[in-house]
C-alpha positions in Angstrom: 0.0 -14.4 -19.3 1.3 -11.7 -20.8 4.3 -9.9 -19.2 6.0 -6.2 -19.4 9.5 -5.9 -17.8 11.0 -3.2 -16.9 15.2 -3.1 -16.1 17.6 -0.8 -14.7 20.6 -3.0 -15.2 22.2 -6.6 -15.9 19.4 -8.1 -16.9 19.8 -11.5 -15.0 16.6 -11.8 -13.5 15.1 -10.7 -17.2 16.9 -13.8 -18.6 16.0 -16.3 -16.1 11.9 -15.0 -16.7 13.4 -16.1 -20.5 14.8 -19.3 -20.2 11.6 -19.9 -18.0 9.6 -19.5 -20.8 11.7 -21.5 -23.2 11.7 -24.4 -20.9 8.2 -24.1 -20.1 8.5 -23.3 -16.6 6.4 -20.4 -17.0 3.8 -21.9 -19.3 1.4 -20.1 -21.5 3.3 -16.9 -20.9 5.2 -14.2 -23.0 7.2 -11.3 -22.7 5.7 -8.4 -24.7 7.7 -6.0 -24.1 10.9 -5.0 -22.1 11.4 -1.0 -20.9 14.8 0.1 -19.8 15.3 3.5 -17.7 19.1 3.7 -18.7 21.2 2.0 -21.3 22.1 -1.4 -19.9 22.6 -5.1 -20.9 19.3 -6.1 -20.2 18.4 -4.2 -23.4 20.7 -6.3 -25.3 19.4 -9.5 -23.9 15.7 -8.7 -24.7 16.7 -7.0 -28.4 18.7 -10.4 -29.5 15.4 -12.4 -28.3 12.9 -10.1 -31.0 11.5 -8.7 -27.9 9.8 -4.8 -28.3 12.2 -3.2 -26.4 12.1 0.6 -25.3 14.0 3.1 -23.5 12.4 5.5 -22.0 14.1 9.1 -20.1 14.5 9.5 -16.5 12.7 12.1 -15.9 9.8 13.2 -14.3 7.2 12.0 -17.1 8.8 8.1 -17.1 5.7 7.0 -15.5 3.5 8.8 -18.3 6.2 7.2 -21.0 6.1 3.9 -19.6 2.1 3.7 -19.2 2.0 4.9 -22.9 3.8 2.2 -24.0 2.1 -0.4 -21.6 -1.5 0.6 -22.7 -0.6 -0.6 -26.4 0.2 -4.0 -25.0 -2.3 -6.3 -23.3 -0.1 -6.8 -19.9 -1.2 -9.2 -17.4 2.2 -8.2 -14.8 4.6 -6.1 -14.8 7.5 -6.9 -13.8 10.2 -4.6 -12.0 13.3 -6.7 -12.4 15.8 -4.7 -10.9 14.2 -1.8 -12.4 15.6 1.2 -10.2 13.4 4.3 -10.7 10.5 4.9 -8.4 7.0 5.0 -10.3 4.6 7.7 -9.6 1.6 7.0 -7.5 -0.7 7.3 -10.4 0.7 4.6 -12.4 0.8 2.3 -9.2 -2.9 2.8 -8.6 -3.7 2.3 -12.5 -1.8 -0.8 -12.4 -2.9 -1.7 -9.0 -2.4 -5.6 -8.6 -0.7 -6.0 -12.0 2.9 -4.6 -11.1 5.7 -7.0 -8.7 9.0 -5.8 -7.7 12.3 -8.1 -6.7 14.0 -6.3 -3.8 17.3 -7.5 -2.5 16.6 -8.9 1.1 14.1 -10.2 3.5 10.9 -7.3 3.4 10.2 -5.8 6.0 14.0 -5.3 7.0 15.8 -3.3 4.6 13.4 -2.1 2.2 12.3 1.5 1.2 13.6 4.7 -0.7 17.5 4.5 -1.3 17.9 0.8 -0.3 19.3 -0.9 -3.6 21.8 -3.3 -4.1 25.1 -3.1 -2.4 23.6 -0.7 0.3 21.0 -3.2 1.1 23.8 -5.9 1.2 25.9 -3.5 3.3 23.3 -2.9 5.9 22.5 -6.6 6.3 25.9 -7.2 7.0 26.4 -3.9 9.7 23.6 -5.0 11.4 25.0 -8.2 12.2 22.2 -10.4 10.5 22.2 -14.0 10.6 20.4 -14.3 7.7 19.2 -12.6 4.2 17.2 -13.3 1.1 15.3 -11.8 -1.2 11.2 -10.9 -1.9 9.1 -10.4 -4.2 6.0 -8.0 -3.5 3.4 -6.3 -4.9 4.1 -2.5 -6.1 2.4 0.3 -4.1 3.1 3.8 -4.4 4.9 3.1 -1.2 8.1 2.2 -1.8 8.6 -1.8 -1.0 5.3 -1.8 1.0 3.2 -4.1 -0.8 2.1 -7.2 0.0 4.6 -10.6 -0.2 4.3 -12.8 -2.4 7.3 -14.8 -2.2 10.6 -15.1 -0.5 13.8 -16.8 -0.1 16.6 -16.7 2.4 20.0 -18.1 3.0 22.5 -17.9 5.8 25.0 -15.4 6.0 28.1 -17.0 6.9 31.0 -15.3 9.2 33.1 -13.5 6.9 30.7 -13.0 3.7 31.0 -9.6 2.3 28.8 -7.7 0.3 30.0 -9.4 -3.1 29.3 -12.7 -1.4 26.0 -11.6 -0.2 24.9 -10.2 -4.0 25.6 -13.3 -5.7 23.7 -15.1 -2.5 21.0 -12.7 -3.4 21.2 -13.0 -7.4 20.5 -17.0 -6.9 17.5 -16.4 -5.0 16.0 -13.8 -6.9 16.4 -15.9 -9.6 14.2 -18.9 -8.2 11.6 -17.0 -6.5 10.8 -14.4 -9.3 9.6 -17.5 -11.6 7.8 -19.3 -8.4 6.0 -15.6 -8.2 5.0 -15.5 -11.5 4.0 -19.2 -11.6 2.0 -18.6 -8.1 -0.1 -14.9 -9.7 -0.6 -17.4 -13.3 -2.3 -20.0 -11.3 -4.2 -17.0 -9.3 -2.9 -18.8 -5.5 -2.8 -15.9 -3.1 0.0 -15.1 -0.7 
């Protein structure tokens, strides 16, 4: 399986999908390339692994720029690992079925446009939830709408704060963005 990544940041969930392949977690599958909207460490974690690595403008043709550079690869997923620009509608209907996203809690509840990171974590813990996670979902043009594929929760404990809650969060992702790519290799549906 061939994969595309695209980042926005630290890059922890990029290297987990790395040492997944190097252990043969993920087997039979390969990073081709790695797109950055911003310069971040995730660019230096894919460029000291010989991965084709790009960034690419925010602006309003990084859809265009990131399908360009897509269409030269033969991607099976793409991969939004805390990638944080929204991606036009065309390119989520082109790549219909190809693209998953990792979003920071347990989808429905604190997903959509301008929920990211600490604000997610923020709003789980003014709302008084017992409980968070993380999901990862199929990309539609509407944002953190698509179907589930996978999550992961863990208690939120009295007195955790949003720092607690992110490296909660960070663990999970972790886990369930390799048991999402292992579930799409192996074609086993939601």
């Amino acid at each position: 399986m061939n994969l595309a990544v695209l980042v926005s940041g630290n890059g922890t969930n990029l290297q987990s999908i790395i040492d997944a392949v190097d252990s043969k977690e993920l087997q039979n599958t390969r990073i081709c390339i790695v797109i950055a909207d911003r310069d971040c460490y995730a660019l230096e974690r894919s460029i000291d692994r010989d991965i084709n690595t790009f960034l690419v403008e925010r602006n309003k043709d990084l859809s265009s720029e990131i399908d360009i550079l897509l269409s030269s690869e033969n991607i099976d997923l793409i991969i939004l690992a805390g990638f944080l620009s929204i991606l036009s509608a065309n390119f989520c209907e082109r790549w219909k079925g190809k693209i998953i996203n990792i979003h920071p809690s347990l989808l429905p509840k604190f997903g959509g446009k301008g929920m990211y990171g600490a604000k997610v974590h923020q709003a789980v813990l003014d709302a008084g939830e017992t409980e968070s996670g993380a999901t990862v979902h199929y990309v539609t043009p509407e944002v953190d709408e698509g179907d589930i594929i996978v999550q992961g929760n863990f208690p939120v404990e009295k007195g955790d704060t949003v720092t607690d809650l992110q490296q909660k969060v960070m663990h999970t992702e972790q886990k369930i963005l390799i048991e999402a790519i292992n579930k799409i290799s192996s074609g086993i549906k939601n």
